[in-house]
C-alpha positions as CSV (number, residue, x, y, z in Angstrom):
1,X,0.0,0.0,0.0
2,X,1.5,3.3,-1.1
3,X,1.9,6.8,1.3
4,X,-0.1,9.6,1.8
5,X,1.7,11.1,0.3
6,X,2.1,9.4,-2.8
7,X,-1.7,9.4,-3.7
8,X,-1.7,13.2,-2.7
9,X,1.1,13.7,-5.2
10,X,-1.1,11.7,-7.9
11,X,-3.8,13.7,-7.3
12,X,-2.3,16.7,-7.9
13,X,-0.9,16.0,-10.8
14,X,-3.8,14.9,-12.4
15,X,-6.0,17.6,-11.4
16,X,-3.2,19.8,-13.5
17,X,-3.3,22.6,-11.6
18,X,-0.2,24.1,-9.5
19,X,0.6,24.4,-5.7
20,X,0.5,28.0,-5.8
21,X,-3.5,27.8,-7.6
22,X,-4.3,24.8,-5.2
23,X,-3.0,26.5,-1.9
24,X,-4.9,30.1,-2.9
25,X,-8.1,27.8,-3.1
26,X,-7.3,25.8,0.1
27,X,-6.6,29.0,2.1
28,X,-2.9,27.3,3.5
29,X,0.6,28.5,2.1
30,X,2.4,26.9,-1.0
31,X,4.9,25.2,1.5
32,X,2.7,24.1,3.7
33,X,0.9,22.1,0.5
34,X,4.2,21.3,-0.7
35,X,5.6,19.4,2.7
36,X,2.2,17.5,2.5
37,X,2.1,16.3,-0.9
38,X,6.5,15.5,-0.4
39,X,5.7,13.9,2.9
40,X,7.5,16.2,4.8
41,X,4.6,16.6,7.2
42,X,0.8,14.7,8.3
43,X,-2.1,17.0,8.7
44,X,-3.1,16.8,12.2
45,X,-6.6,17.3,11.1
46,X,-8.4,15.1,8.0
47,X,-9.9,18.3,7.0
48,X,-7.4,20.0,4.7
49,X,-6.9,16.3,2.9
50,X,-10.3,15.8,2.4
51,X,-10.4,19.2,0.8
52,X,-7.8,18.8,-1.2
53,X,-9.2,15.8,-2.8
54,X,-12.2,17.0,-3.4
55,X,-10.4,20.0,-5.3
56,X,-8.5,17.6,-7.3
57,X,-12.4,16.0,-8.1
58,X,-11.0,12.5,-6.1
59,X,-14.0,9.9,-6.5
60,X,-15.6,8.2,-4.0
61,X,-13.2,5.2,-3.7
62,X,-10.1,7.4,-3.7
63,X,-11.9,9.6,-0.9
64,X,-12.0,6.7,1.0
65,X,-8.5,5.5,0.0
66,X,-7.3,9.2,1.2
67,X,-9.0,9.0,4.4
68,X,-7.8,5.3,4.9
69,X,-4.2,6.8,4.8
70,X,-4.1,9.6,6.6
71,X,-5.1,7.5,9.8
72,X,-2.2,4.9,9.2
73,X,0.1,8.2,8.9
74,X,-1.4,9.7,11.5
75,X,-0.8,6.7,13.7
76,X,2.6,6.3,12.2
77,X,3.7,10.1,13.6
78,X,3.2,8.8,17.6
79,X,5.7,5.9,17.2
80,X,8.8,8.5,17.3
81,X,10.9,7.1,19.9
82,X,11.0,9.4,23.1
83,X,12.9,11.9,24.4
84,X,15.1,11.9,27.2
85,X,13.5,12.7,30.3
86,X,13.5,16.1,31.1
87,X,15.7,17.7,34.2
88,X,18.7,14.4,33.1
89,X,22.4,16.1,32.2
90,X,25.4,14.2,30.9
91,X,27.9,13.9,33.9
92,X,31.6,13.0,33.2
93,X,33.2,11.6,36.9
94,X,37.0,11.7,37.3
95,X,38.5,8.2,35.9
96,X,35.4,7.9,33.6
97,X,35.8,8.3,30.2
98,X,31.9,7.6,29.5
99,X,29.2,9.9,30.3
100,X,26.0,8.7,32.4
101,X,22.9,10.5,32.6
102,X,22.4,11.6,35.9
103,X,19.2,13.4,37.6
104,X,19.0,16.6,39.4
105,X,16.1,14.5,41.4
106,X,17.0,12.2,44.2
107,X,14.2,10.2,45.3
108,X,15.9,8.4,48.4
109,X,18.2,10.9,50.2
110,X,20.9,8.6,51.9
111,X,22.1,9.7,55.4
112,X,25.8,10.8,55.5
113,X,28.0,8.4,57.4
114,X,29.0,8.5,60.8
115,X,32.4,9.9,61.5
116,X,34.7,7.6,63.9
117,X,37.0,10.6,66.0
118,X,40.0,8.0,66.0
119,X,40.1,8.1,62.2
120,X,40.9,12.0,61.9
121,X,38.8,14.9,60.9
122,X,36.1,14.3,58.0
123,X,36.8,15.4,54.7
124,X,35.1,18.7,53.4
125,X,31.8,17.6,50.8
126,X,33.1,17.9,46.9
127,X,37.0,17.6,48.3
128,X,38.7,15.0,46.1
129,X,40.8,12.4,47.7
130,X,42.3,9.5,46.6
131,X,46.0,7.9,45.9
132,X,48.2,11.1,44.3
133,X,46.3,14.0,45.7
134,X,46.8,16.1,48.6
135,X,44.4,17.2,51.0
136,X,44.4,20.2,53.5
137,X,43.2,18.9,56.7
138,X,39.6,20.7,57.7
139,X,39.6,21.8,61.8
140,X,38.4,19.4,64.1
141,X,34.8,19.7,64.7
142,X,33.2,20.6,68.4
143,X,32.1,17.8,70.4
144,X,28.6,20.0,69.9
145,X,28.7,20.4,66.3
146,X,29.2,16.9,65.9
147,X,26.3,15.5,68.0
148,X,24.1,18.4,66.3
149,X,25.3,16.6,62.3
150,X,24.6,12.9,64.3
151,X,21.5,14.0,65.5
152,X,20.5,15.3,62.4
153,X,21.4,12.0,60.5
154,X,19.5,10.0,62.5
155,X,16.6,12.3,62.0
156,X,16.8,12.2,58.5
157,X,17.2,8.2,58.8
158,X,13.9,8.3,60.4
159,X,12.0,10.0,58.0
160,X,12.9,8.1,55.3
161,X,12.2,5.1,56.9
162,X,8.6,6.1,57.9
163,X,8.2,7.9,54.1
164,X,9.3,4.3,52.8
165,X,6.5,2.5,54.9
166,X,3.7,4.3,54.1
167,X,4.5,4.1,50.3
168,X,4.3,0.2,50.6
169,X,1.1,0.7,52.6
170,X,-0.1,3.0,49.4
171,X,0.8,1.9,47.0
172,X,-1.0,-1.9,46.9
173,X,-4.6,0.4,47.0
174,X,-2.9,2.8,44.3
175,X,-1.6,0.2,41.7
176,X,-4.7,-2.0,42.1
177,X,-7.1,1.5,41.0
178,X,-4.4,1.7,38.0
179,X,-5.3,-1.8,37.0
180,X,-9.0,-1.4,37.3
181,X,-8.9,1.9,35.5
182,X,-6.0,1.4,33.2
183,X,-7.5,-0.5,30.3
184,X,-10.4,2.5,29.8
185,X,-8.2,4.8,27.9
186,X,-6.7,3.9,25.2
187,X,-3.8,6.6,24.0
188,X,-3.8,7.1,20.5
189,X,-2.9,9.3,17.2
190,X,-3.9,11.8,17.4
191,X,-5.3,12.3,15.5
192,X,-6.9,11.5,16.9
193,X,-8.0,11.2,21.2
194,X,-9.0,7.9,23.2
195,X,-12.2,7.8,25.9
196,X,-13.2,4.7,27.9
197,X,-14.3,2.1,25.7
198,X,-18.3,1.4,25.4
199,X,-18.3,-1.9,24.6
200,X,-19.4,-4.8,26.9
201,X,-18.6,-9.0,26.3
202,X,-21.3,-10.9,25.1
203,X,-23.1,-13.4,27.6
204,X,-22.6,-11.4,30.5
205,X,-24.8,-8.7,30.2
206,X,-22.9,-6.2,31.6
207,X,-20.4,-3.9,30.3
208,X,-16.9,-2.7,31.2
209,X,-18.0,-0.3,34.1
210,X,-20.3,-3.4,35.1
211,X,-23.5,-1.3,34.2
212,X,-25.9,-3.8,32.7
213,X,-27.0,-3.6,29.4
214,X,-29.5,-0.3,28.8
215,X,-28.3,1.3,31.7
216,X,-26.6,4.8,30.8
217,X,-22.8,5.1,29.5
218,X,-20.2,7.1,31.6
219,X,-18.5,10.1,29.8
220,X,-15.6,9.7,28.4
221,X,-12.1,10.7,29.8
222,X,-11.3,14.2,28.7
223,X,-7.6,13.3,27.5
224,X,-8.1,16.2,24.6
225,X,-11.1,17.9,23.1
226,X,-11.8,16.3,20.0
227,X,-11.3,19.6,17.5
228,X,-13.3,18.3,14.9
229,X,-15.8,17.0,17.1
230,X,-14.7,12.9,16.4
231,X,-15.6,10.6,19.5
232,X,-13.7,7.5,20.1
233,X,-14.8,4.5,21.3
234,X,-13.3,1.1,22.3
235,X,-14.8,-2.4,22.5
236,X,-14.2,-5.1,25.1
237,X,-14.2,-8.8,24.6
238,X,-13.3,-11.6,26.8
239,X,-12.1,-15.4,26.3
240,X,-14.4,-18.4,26.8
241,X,-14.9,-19.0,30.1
242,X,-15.7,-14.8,31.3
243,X,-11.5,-14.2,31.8
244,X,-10.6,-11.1,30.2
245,X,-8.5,-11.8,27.0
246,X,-5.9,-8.4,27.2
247,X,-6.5,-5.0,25.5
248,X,-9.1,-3.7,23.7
249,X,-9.3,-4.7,19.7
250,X,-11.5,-2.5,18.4
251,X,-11.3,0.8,18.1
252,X,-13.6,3.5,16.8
253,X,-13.8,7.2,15.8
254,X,-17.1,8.9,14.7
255,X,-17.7,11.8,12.9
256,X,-22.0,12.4,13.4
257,X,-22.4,15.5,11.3
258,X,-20.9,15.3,7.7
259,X,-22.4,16.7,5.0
260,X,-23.1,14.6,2.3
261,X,-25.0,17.1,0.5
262,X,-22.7,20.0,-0.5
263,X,-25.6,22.1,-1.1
264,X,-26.8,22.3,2.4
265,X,-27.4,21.0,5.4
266,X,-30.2,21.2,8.1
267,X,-30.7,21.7,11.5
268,X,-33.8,22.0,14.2
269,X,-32.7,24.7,16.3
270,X,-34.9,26.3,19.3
271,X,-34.3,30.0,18.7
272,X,-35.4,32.7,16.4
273,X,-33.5,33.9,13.1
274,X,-32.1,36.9,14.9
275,X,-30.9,34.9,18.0
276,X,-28.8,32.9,15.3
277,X,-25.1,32.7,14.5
278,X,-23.7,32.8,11.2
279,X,-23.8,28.6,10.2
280,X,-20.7,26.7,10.0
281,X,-18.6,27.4,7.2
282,X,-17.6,23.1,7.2
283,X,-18.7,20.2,8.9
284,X,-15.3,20.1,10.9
285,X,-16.7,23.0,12.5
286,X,-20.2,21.8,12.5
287,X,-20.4,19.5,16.1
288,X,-19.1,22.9,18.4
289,X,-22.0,24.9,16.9
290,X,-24.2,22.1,17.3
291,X,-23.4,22.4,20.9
292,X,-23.3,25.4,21.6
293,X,-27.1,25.7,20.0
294,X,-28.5,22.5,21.0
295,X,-29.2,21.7,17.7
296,X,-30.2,18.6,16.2
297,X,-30.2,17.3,12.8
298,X,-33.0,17.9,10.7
299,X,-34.9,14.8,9.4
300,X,-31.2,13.0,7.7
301,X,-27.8,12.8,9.8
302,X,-24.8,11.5,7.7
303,X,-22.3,9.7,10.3
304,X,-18.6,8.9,9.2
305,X,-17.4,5.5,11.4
306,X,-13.9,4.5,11.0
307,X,-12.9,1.5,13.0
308,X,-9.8,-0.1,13.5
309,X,-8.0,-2.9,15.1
310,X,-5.7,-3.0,18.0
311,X,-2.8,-4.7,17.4
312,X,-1.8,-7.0,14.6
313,X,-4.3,-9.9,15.1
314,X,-7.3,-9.6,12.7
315,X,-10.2,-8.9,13.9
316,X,-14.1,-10.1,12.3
317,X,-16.6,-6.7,12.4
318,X,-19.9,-9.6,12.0
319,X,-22.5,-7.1,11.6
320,X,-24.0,-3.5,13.2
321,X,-27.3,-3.0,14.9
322,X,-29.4,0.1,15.3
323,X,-30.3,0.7,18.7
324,X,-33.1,2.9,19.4
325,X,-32.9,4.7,22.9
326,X,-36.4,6.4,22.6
327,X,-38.6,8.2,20.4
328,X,-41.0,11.2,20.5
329,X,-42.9,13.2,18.0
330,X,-40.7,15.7,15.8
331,X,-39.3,19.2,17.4
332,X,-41.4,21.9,16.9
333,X,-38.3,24.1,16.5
334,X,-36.8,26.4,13.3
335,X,-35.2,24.6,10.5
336,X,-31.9,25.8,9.4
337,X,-30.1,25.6,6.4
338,X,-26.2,25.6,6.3
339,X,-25.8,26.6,2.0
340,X,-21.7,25.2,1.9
341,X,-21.6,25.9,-2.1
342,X,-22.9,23.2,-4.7
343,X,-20.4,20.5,-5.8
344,X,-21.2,17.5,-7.9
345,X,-24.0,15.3,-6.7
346,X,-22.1,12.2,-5.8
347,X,-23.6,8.9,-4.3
348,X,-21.1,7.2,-1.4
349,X,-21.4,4.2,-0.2
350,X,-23.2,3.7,2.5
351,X,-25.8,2.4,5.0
352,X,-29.6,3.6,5.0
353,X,-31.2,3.5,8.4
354,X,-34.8,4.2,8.1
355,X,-35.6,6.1,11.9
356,X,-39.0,5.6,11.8
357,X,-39.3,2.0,11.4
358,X,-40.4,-0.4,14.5
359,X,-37.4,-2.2,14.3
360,X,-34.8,-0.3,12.3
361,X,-31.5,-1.6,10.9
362,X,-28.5,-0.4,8.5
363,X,-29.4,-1.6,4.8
364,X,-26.4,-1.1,2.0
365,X,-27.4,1.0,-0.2
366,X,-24.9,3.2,-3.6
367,X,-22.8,-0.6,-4.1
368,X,-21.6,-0.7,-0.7
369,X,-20.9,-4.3,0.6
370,X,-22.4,-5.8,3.6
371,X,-20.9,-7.6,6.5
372,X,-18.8,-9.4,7.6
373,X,-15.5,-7.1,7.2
374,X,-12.1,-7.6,8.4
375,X,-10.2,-5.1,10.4
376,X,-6.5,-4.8,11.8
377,X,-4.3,-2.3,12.9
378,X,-2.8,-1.2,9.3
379,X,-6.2,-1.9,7.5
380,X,-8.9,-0.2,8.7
381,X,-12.7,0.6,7.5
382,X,-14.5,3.8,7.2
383,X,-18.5,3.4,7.2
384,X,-20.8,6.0,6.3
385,X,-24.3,5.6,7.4
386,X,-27.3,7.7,6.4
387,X,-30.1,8.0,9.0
388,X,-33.2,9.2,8.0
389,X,-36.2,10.4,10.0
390,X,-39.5,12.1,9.0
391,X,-42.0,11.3,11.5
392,X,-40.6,10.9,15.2
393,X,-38.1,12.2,17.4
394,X,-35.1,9.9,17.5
395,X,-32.3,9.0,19.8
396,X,-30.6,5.9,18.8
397,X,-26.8,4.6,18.1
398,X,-25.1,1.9,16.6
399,X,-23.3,-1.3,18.1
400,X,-20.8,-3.3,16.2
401,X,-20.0,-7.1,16.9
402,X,-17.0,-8.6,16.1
403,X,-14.8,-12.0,17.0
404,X,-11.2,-12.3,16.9
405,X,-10.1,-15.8,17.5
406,X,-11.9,-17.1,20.8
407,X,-12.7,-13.3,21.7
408,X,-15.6,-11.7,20.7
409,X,-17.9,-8.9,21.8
410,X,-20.1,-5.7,21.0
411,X,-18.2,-2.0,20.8
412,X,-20.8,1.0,21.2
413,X,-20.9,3.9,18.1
414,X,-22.6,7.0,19.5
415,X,-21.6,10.5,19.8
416,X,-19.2,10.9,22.6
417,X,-21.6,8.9,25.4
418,X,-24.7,10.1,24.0
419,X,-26.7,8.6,21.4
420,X,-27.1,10.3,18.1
421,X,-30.4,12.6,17.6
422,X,-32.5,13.1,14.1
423,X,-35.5,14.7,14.3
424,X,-38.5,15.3,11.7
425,X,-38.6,18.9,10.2
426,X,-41.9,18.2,8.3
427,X,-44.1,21.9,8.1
428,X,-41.3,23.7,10.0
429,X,-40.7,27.8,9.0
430,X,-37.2,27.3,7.3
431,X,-34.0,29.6,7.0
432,X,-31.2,29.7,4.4
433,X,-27.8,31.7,4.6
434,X,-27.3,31.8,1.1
435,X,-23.7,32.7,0.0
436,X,-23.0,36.2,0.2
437,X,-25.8,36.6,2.3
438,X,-25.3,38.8,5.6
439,X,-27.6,37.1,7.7
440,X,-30.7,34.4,7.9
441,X,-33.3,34.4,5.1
442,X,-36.6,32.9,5.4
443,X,-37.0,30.6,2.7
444,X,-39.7,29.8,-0.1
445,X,-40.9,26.2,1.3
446,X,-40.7,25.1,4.4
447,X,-40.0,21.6,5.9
């Protein structure tokens, strides 16, 4: 499988246009274009190369390729090996002709000797002594002075010792809460961000945090705020027999509000035109204006799922379910419209959930395949899944099963802890922000 950077290159080339006319349209410097399409740098965000593909008129497939990619790259840029730690220096000692890192730190403080008064006067701290060197002789010490630095030894002797006991005593509570929390995070690329994973092991009923089944999700550890609004998820499984089988080998990151229209897309939103803020200008920027609004999406929510394995043991994605949480009839809100420019009207691959069905499930729809897949660390798999509702209120979320070997269980796809929410928009006053407008327009037809 080739680089990034190589299907960036190809791209560019066959688009024919230069890095100086391709960075004006991307809003990013000629160098900054040029380091990416050499391999010189990795976006941190997927943004910029999903842009750029879609500049260079990238199809469907390639879109996929390009996203498939950048996460290997991505993931590639946190193996760097580490730096030293910090506060360590080089430090030469006399007779040494090797250098040894040495810390400024000294975790256990050693007592200084005592001094026998029959063996002459102690030598002076950082004098040098040794066969071949000659030493001036320091004064004798008081007989006060020298029970004050005895007494001060053994003081120091005792703290240490009663510092050293309680960090036994500690530290059996302390690494037994690292084990029970340790396998929740998962650190990652960056690109990405990890939370605790959402799965739970099949048979039990119960999931990681031993919830049962139904029973609300904990949010996620805040390592870093996702900037482009992508949750990640991680799925459990156990061996036969209830025994945990190691780490995590799924893994999951979830994009809920891409636009697959590039004409526009819609949300409910609970506030008048003039209590609005100008709409996203992208979808990257889309799930922090969702929040800060409390909008929802209006009637169809596109969601981008990319999962991945952990490790290099293959792993079986058998199928995905749709999991309704509840429903209720459609907001009774304003319907906004977020105009993003017109583009070609391209059909991706994807799966149709139908919201307002009794029992709803993802359906391949535009050629794309159906389950089973198979997933790995270097191969991963990007899912795009279409939910549609016209009637009802929805919250609802995925779940994806998969086996590796004698492991299997079920990993959680929502939006950061909560479920996804599509609402029905039918009859609702609707409002555009054409381009070039200078604020929100009410539109000819509503719903």
């Amino acid at each position: 499988m080739g680089s990034l950077a190589e299907l960036l290159g190809e791209l560019k080339e066959r688009s024919g246009l230069s890095y100086g006319v391709l960075a004006k349209r991307l809003h990013m410097s000629t160098s900054t274009l040029h380091r990416y399409c050499n391999g010189d740098a990795v976006p941190t965000e997927f943004a910029p190369v999903q842009r750029l593909a879609r500049l260079c008129r990238a199809t469907p497939e390639e879109l996929v390729e390009v996203h498939r990619r950048w996460i290997l790259a991505d993931a590639d840029r946190g193996r760097k090996p580490g730096r030293a730690a910090p506060g360590a220096s080089t430090a030469r000692t006399p007779g040494n002709h090797g250098a040894r890192p040495t810390s400024s730190a000294t975790p256990n403080p050693t007592p200084p000797p005592e001094h026998d008064p029959e063996s002459g006067p102690p030598s002076e701290p950082g004098t040098p002594s040794g066969p071949g060197r000659v030493t001036a002789a320091a004064p004798p010490l008081s007989l006060s002075r020298r029970r004050r630095t005895l007494a001060l030894a053994a003081a120091v002797a005792a703290v240490v010792g009663i510092g050293s006991a309680a960090l036994v005593l500690h530290g059996g509570a302390g690494d037994g809460q690292r084990r029970d929390t340790g396998q929740a995070a998962v650190s990652s690329d960056a690109s990405v961000l990890r939370s605790p994973g959402t799965g739970h092991e099949k048979g039990d009923g119960k999931d990681e945090a031993g919830q049962k089944k139904g029973a609300p999700s904990a949010p996620p550890t805040q390592e870093e705020a996702p900037s482009s609004g992508a949750s990640r998820n991680s799925g459990t499984g156990t061996a036969p027999g209830g025994v945990r089988g190691g780490p995590d080998l799924v893994t999951t990151r979830t994009k809920p509000y891409v636009y697959e229209d590039p004409c526009a897309k819609d949300f409910l939103v609970n506030r008048a035109p003039g209590d609005m803020p100008q709409p996203p200008a992208a979808d990257q920027d889309a799930p922090g204006w969702v929040g800060d609004l409390g909008a929802v999406s209006s009637r169809d929510q596109f969601v981008e799922v990319t999962v991945q394995g952990v490790g290099k043991q293959p792993v079986v994605l058998e199928r995905m379910n749709v999991r309704v949480q509840s429903t209720g009839a459609p907001l009774a809100w304003n319907n906004y419209q977020m105009h993003t420019g017109c583009g070609g009207d391209v059909s991706t691959r994807s799966f149709a959930v139908d919201l307002d069905d009794q029992a709803p499930r993802a359906v391949p729809e535009h050629g794309q395949r159906d389950f089973p897949y198979k997933i790995s660390e270097n191969d991963p798999e990007v899912f795009y899944i279409s939910a549609n509702a016209d009637a009802h209120d929805v919250r609802w979320y995925l779940e994806l099963e998969w086996s590796s070997g004698e492991r299997h269980g079920v990993t959680r796809v929502d939006d950061q802890s909560k479920p996804f929410r599509t609402s029905g928009r039918a009859g609702r006053p609707t409002y555009g922000w054409p381009p070039g407008a200078t604020g929100w327009e009410r539109q000819l037809q509503d719903g």
